[in-house]
N, C-alpha and C positions, 0 to 999 in steps of 0.2 A: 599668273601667279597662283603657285598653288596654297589655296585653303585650309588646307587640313595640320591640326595641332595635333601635338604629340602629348600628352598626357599623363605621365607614369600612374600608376596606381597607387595607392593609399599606404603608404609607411615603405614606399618602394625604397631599394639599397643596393649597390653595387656591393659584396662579398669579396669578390676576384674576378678574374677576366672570366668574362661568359658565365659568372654565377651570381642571380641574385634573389632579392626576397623582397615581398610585399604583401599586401593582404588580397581578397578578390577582388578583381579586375570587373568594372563594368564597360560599357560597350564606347564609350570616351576612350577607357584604354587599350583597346585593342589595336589602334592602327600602332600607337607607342609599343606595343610588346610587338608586334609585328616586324619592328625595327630588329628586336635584337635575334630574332632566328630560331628562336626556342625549338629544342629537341626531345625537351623534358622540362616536366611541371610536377616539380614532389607535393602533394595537398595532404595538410598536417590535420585537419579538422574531423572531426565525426561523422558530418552531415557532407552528402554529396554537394560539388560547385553546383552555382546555378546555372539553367538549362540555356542561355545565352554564354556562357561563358564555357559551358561542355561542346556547345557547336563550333564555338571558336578556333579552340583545340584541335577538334577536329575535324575542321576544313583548314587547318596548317599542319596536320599533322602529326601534333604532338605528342609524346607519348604522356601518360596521362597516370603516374603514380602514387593512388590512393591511399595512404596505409592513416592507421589512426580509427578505422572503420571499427575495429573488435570494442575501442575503448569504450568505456563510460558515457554516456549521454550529457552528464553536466560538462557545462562547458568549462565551471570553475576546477574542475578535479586535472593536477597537473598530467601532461603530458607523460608516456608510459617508458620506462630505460625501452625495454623492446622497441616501440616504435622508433627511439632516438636512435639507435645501433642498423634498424631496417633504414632509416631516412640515410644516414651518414654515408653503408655501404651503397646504395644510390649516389650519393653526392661525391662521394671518393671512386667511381668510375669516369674516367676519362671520357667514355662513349655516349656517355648521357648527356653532354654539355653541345649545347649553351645551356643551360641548365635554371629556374625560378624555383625557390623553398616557398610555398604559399599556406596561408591558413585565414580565416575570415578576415581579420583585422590586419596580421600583417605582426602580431604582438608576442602575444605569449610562447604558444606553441613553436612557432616561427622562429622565436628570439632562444627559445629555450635548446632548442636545436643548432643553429649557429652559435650560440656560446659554446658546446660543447665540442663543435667542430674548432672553433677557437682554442677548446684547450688543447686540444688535438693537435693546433698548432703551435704551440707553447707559447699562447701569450699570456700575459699576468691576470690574477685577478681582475686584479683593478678596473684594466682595461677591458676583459670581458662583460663585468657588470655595466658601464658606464656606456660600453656598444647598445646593450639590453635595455637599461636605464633611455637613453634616445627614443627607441622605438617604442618603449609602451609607458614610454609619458608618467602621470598620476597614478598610472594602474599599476606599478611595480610589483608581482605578488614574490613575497620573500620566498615561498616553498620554491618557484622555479630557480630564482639564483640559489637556494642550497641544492639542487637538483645537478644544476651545474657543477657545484665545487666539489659535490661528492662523487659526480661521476669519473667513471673510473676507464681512461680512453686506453687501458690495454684488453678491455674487452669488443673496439674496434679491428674487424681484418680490412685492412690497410692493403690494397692489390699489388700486385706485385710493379704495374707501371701507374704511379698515383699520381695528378694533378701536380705539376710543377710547385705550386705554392706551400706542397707539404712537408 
């Protein structure tokens, strides 16, 4: 019988087939992410992943897209439209996929990013906030949902063959 448990990581979320989100992964979740075949790991954070979880990567492969590097140091100051438009066209390439949105926790960044790709998908407010609201719990910061409803998704280029779900 085999032993080994699957584990997802911490605020983990199926998005759509073959895309999903969570916060960083320790070494419990790697045989679970291993399940799903990742080809790409968008990391929304400032600060490089940790050096067990960068080896992970890459001894499967992964391709390993960092952006969020230029921003700000604080971790409170929200997430930047640039990086959100750099993540999306990553996340709207078909070739990327199986595809993980990651950021420390799993929360803000992460969440502030998939609502946007949400609107992108014309779903309602409502239901965008309430996705975001899920994942970062008691932490809600208001500036990322007005981040959200202000952004503006025809400043997304949308490829020419996009993800069926768009």
């Amino acid at each position: 019988m085999n032993s080994q448990y699957f584990i997802p990581p911490l605020n983990f979320g199926m998005i759509e087939d073959d895309l999903y989100r969570s916060g960083q992964p320790n070494e419990l979740n790697f045989p679970f992410l291993e399940k799903l075949g990742l080809k790409t790991v968008v990391w929304l954070a400032p600060e490089e992943p940790n050096q067990r979880f960068l080896n992970f990567i890459d001894n499967q492969e992964i391709n390993l897209e960092h952006l969020g590097v230029a921003t700000s140091v604080n971790a409170w100051d929200p997430i930047s439209e640039e990086i959100v438009l750099e993540a999306l066209e990553v996340i709207l390439n078909p070739r990327n996929y199986p595809l993980i949105i990651m950021c420390n926790l799993g929360r803000h960044r992460t969440g502030t990013v998939v609502g946007c790709l949400r609107k992108l998908q014309r779903w309602n407010l409502t239901s965008i906030f309430e996705e975001y609201r899920r994942y970062a719990g008691p932490k809600v910061r208001l500036l990322n949902e007005q981040f959200i409803e202000l952004f503006d998704t025809d400043l997304c280029r949308v490829p020419v063959d996009p993800p069926p779900w768009l």
